[in-house]
C-alpha positions as CSV (number, residue, x, y, z in Angstrom):
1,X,118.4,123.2,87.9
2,X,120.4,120.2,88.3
3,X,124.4,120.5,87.1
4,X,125.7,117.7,84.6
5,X,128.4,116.8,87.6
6,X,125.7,116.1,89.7
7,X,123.4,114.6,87.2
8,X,126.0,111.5,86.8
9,X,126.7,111.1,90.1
10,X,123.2,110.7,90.6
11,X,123.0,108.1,87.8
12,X,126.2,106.5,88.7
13,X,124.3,106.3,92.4
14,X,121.2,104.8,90.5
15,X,123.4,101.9,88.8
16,X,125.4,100.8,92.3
17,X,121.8,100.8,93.7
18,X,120.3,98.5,91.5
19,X,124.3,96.1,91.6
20,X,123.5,95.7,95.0
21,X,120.1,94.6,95.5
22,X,119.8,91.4,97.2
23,X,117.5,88.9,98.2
24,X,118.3,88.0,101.7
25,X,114.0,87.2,102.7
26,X,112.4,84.3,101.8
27,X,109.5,82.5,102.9
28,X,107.8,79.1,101.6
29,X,105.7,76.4,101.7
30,X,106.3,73.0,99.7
31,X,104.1,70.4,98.1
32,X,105.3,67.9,100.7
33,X,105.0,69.9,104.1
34,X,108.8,70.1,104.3
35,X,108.3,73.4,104.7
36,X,105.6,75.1,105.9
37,X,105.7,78.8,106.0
38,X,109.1,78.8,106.8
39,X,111.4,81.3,106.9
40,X,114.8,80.0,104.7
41,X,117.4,83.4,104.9
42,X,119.9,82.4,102.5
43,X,123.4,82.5,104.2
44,X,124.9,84.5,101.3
45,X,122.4,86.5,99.0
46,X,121.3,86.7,95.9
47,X,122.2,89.0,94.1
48,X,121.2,91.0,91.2
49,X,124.0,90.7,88.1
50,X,124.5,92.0,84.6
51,X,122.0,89.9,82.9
52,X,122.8,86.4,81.3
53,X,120.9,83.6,80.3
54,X,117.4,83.5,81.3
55,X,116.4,80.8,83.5
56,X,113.8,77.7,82.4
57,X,111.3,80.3,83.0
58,X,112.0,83.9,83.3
59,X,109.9,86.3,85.2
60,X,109.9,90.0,84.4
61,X,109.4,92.4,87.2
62,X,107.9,95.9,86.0
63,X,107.8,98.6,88.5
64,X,106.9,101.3,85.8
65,X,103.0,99.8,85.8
66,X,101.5,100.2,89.0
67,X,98.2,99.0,89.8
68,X,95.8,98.7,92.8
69,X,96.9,98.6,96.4
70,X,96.5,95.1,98.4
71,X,94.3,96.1,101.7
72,X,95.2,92.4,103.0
73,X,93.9,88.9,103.9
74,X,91.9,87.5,106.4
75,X,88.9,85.5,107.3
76,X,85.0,86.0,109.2
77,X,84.9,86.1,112.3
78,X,81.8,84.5,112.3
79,X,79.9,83.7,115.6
80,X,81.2,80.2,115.4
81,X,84.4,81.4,115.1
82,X,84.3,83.9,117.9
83,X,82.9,81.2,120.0
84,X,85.8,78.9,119.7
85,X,88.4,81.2,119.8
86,X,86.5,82.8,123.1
87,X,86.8,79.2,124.3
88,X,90.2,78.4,123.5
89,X,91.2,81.6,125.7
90,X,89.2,79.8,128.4
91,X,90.9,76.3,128.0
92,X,94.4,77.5,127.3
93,X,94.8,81.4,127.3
94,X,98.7,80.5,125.8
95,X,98.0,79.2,122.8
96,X,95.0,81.3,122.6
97,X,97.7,84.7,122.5
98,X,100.2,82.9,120.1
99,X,97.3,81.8,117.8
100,X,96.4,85.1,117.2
101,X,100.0,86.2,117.1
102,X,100.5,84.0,114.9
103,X,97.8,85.1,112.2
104,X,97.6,88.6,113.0
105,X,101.4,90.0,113.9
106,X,102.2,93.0,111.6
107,X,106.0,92.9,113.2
108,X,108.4,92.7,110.4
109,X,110.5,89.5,110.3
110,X,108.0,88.1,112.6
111,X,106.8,84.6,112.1
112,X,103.8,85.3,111.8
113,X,101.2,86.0,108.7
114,X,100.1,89.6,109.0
115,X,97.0,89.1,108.6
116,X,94.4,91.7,108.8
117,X,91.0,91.7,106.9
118,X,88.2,90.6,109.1
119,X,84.6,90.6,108.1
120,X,81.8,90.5,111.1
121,X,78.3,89.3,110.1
122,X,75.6,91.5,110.8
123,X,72.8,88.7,112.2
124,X,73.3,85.3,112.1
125,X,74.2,83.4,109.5
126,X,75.3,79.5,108.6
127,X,77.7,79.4,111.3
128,X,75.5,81.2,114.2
129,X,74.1,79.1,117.2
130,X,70.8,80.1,116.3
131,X,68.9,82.5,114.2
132,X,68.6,86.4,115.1
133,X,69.1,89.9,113.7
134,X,69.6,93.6,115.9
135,X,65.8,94.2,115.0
136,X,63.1,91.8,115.7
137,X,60.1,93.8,115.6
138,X,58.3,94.0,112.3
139,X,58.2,97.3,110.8
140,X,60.3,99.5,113.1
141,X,61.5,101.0,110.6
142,X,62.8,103.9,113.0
143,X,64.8,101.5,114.8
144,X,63.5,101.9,117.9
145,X,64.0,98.6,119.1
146,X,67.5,97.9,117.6
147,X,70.1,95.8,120.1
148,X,73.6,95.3,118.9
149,X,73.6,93.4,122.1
150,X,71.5,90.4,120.2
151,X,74.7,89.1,119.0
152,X,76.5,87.0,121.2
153,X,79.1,89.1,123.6
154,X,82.3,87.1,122.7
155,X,82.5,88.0,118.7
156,X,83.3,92.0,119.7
157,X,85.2,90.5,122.5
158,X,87.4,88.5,120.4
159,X,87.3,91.3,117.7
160,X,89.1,93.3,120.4
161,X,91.8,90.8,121.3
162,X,92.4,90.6,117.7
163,X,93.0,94.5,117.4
164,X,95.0,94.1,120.6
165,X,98.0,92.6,118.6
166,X,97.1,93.6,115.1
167,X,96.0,97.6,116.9
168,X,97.4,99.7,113.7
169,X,96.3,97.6,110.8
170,X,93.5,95.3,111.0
171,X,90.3,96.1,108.9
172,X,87.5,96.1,111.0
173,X,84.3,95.5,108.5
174,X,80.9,94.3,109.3
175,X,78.5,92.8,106.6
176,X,75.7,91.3,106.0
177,X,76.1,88.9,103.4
178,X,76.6,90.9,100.2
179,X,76.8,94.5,101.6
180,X,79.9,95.7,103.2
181,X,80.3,98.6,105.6
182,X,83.8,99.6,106.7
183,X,82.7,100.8,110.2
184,X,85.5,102.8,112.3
185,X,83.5,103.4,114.9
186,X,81.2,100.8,115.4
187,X,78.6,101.3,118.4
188,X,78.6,104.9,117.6
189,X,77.8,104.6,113.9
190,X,75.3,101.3,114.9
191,X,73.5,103.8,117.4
192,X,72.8,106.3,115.0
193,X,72.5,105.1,111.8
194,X,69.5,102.8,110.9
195,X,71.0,100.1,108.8
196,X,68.2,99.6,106.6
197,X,69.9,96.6,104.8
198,X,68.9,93.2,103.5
199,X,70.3,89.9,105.5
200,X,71.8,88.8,102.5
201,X,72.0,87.9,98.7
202,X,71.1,84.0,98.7
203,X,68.1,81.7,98.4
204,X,69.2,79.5,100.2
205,X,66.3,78.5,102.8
206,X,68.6,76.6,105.5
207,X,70.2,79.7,107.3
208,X,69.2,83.4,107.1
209,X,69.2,84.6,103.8
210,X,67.1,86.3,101.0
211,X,67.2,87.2,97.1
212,X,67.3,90.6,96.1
213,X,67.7,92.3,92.4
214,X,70.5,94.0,91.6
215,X,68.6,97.7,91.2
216,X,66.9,96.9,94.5
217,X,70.0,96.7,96.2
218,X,71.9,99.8,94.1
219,X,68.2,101.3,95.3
220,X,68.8,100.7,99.2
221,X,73.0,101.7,98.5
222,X,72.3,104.8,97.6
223,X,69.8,105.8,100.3
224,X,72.4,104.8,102.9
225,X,74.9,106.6,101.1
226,X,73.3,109.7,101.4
227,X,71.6,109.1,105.1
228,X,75.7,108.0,106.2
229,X,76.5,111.2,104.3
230,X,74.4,113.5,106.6
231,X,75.8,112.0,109.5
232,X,79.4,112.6,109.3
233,X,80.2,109.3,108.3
234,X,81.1,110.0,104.1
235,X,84.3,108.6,104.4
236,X,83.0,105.2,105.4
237,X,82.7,102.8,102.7
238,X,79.3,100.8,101.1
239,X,80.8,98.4,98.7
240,X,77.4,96.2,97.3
241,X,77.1,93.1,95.3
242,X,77.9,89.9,96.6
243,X,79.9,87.6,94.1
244,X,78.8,84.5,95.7
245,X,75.6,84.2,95.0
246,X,74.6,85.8,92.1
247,X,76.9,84.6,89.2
248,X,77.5,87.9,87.0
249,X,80.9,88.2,88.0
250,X,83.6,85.7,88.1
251,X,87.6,86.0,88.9
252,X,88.5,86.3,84.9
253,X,86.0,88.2,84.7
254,X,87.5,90.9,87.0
255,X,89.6,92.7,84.6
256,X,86.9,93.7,82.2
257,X,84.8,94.9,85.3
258,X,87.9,97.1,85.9
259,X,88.3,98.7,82.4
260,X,84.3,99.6,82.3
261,X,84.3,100.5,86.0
262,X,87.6,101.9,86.5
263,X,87.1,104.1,89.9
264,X,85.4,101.2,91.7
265,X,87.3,98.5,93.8
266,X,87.1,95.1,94.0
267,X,87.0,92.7,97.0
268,X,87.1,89.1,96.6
269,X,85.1,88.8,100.0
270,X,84.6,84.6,100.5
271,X,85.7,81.2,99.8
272,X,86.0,77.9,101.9
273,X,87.4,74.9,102.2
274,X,85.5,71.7,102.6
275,X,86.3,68.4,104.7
276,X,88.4,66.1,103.4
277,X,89.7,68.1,100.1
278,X,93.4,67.5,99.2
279,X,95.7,69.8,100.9
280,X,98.3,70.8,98.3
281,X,95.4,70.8,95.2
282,X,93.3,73.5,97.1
283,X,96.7,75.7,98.0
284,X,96.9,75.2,94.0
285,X,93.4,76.4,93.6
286,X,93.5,79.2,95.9
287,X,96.8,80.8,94.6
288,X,95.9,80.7,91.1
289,X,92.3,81.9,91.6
290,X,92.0,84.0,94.9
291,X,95.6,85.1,96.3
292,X,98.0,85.5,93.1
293,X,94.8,85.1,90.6
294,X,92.3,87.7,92.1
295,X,94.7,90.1,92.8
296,X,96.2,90.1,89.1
297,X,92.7,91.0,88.1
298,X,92.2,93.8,90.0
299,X,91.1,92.7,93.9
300,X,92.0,94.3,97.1
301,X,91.4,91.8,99.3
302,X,91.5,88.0,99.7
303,X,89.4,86.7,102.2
304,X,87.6,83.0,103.3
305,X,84.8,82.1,105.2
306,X,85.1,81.2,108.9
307,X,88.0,81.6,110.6
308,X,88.0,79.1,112.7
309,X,86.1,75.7,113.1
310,X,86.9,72.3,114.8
311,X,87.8,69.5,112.9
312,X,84.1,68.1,111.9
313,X,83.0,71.7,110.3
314,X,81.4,72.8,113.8
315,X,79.8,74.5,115.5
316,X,77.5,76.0,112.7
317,X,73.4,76.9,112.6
318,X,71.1,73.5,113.6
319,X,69.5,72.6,109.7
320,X,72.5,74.5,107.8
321,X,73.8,72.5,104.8
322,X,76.6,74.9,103.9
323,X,79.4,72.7,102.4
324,X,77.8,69.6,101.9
325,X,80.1,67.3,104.0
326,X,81.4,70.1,106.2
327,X,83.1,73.2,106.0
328,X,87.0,74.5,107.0
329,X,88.3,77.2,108.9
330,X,91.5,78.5,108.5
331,X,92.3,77.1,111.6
332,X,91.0,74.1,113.1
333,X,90.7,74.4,117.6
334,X,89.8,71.0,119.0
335,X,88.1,70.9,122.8
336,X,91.5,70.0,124.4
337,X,92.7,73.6,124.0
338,X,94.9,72.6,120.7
339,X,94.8,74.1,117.4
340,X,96.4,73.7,114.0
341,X,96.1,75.9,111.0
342,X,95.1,74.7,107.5
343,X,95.9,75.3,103.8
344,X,94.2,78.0,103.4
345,X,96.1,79.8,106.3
346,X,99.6,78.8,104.5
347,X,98.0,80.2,101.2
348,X,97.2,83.6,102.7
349,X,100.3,83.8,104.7
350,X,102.4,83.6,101.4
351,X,100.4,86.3,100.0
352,X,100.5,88.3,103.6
353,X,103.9,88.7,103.5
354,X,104.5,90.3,100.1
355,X,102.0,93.1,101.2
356,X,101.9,93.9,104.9
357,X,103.9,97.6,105.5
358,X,107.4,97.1,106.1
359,X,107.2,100.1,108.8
360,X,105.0,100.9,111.4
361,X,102.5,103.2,110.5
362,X,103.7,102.6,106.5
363,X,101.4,101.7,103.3
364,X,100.5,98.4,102.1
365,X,101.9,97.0,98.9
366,X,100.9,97.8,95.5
367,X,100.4,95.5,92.7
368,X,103.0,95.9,90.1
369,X,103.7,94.9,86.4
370,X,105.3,91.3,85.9
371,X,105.5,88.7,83.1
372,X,106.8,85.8,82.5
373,X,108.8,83.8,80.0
374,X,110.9,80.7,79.3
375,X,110.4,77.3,78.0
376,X,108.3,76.4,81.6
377,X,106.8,79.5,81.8
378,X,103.0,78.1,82.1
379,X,104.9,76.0,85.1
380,X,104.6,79.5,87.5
381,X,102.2,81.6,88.3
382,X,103.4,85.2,89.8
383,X,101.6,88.4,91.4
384,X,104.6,91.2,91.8
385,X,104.5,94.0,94.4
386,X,105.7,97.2,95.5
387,X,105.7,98.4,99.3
388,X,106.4,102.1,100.1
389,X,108.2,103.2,102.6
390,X,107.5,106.1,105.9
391,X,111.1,107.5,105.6
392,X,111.0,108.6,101.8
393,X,114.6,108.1,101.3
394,X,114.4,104.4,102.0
395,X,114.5,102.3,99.9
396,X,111.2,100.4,98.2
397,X,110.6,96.7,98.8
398,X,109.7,94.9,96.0
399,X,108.3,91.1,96.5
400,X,106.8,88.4,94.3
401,X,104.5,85.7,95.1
402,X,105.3,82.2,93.5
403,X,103.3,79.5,93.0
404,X,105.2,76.6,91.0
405,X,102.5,73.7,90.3
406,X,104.5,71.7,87.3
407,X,104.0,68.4,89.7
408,X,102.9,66.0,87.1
409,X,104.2,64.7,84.0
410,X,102.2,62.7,81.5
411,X,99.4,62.2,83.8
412,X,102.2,60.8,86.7
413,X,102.9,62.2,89.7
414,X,106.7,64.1,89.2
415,X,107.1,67.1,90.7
416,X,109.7,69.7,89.2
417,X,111.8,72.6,90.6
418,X,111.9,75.6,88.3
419,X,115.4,77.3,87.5
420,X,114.1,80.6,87.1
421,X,115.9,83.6,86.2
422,X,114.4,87.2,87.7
423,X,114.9,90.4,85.7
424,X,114.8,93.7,87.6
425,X,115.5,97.2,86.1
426,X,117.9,95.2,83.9
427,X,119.6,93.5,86.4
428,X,118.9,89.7,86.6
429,X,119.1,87.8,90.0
430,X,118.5,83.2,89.6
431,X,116.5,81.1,92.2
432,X,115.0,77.5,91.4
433,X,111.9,77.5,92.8
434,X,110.4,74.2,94.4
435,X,106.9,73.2,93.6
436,X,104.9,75.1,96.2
437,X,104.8,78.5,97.0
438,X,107.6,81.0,97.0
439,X,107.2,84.8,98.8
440,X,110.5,86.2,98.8
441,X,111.9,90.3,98.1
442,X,114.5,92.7,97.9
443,X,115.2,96.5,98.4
444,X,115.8,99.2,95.6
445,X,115.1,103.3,95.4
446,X,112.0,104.2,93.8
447,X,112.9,105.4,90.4
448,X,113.5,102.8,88.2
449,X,116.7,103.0,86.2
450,X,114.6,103.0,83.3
451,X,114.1,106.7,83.8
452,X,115.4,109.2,80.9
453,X,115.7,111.9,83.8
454,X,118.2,111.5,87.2
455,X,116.8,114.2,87.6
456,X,113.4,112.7,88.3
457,X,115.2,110.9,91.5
458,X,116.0,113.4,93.2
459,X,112.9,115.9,92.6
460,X,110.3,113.8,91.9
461,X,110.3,111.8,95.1
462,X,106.8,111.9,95.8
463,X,105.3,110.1,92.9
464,X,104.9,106.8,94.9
465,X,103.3,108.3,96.9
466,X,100.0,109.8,94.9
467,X,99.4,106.6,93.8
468,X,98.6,104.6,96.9
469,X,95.4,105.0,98.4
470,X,95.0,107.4,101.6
């Protein structure tokens, strides 16, 4: 039993708590490349106050509705990729380290985007030098002649570099196009399991592909369920469907797949950039459909296409007509031993950095409830999120993701900054938000004030914790 004394000095904790929260972390990237995932610690924070007016636009944060957990971001780490990122290690082993510092880092603080979501093609695909699966022979359906080894050395080579500086966190999942496996253990699980799986869910006829019904491919799921099952692999995951190609499921779509479909997740698994698309109109598209956007309707994931290309869409599979004019990596290597990253890398570090675990070791962030309201409230768009923490008695860390696009006016070019007012367990904290994209947080203890009970604080501390996913 909890005494009254002690029930208001728990309260009375509670409310100096939630007076002190501060934002002291924020990262952005503008419209205009003045800043480019950059790092802007305010020299005095902002705090959280006794509420007053709201702002031109006024976004609710509710930590009481908690939602999916955000696995991460990422890329493929398709063979073309591999091969330029094995070469760039060749040419210029230094920027070959901090590249992949600088997309995969988990540190905290780092200046780097956390990324960790990769997806490895099983076979060739569009971006292959030429075609070839593990399993040439026609009907060996024992596998007898199955050779991981067909693919080309330096994609598990690079895979491993990749885990080198990412070792705790980054997702290690092999596909082929429209089947995912989460594989743990790769060569073991390759060795002795016969992946009896199609080479993909597309007709298109210039790179390795097929068409395949929907019950044929539930059909094939659940056989390999059950044969992974029998083989001490039934905590590996076999998520099918592939959004791409068959059109039954779009982003807006997502949240009614959720409500009929409630125990299944969803991974928004591919998108990519083509040649000579405007740069802050695709961060635009991609934050309001793939990395705020998907995520609001129910995803766990945010991932594009290749992960690296040079800066004329190559290399990619002689006869291949994937993006029309060309396709774009997240990060573009050129031949001198250079590289640059592109928008869709600043997209998905904004997102990154709201979700990675803020300690070693520590959960991912969890969607959480958020609104928004105002006279320019259509001018933002917001995802909200909750990270737990390893030590239970520290405190939460709650972040929102930003993405201010009122840049026109009357058909004219006039970007805006957004006065914006941000409401918290009835605090209110103010920040004018440029037009770009905005990732910044702040610390509080679990329970929301908003709870009848103190005395869920201090007995109920584990509630967090049932919710995100083991």
């Amino acid at each position: 039993m909890i005494t009254v004394s002690t029930w208001y000095t728990t309260l009375n904790n509670l409310s100096e708590a939630s007076a002190s929260q501060q934002i002291w972390d924020i990262w952005q990237t503008t419209w205009d490349r003045s800043g480019l995932f950059t790092s802007l610690a305010p020299s005095t924070p902002i705090n959280f106050v006794s509420p007053g007016a709201i702002g031109s636009a006024d976004i609710v944060v509710d930590d009481s509705s908690v939602f999916q957990t955000v696995y991460g971001f990422g890329g493929s780490l398709t063979d073309s990729a591999a091969e330029l990122l094995n070469n760039l290690k060749t040419t210029n082993s230094n920027n070959y380290w901090a590249l992949l510092d600088y997309l995969f880092s988990p540190t905290d603080g780092a200046n780097a985007a956390g990324l960790n979501y990769i997806r490895v093609p099983l076979g060739a695909s569009d971006f292959s030098a030429s075609v070839y699966n593990y399993d040439e022979t026609s009907g060996d359906t024992s596998f007898n002649n199955f050779n991981i080894n067909a693919a080309p050395s330096y994609v598990f080579s690079v895979l491993q570099d990749i885990k080198s500086v990412n070792s705790s966190r980054v997702d290690e999942d092999f596909w082929v196009h429209g089947w995912r496996v989460v594989i743990v253990q790769r060569s073991h699980l390759l060795r002795h399991i016969p992946l009896q799986i199609p080479t993909g869910l597309s007709d298109d006829t210039t790179y390795p592909s097929c068409t395949m019904s929907v019950a044929v491919e539930a059909q094939i799921g659940m056989a390999l369920r059950s044969m992974m099952n029998n083989n001490g692999f039934g905590a590996v995951k076999i998520i099918g469907f592939d959004h791409n190609c068959i059109s039954l499921l779009r982003v807006s779509e997502q949240a009614a797949f959720q409500t009929a479909f409630p125990n299944k997740e969803i991974y928004f698994t591919e998108c990519t950039g083509s040649l000579g698309s405007d740069w802050w109109s695709d961060i635009k598209w991609y934050m309001d459909n793939i990395f705020i956007g998907a995520l609001s309707y129910g995803a766990s994931t945010g991932l594009m296409w290749n992960l690296a290309l040079d800066g004329n869409g190559n290399p990619f599979l002689p006869g291949s007509d994937s993006c029309g004019g060309g396709c774009r990596g997240i990060v573009q290597i050129n031949s001198d031993g250079t590289y640059s990253v592109n928008q869709e890398f600043y997209s998905m570090a904004q997102a990154s950095k709201a979700i990675i675990p803020k300690d070693v070791g520590g959960p991912f962030g969890q969607r959480i409830g958020v609104t928004i309201g105002g006279e320019l409230s259509w001018a933002l768009i917001v995802g909200a999120y909750v990270t737990g923490r390893v030590n239970p008695t520290d405190w939460l860390r709650y972040s929102i993701v930003v993405l201010n696009w009122d840049d026109t006016n009357n058909g004219s070019w006039d970007p805006v900054a957004v006065p914006t007012t941000i409401e918290f367990r009835g605090m209110q904290a103010s920040y004018t938000f440029p037009v770009g994209v905005t990732t910044l947080w702040w610390f509080a203890p679990e329970t929301s004030l908003n709870s009848t009970n103190a005395e869920s604080y201090a007995f109920e501390h584990d509630n967090f914790y049932t919710l995100r996913a083991s």
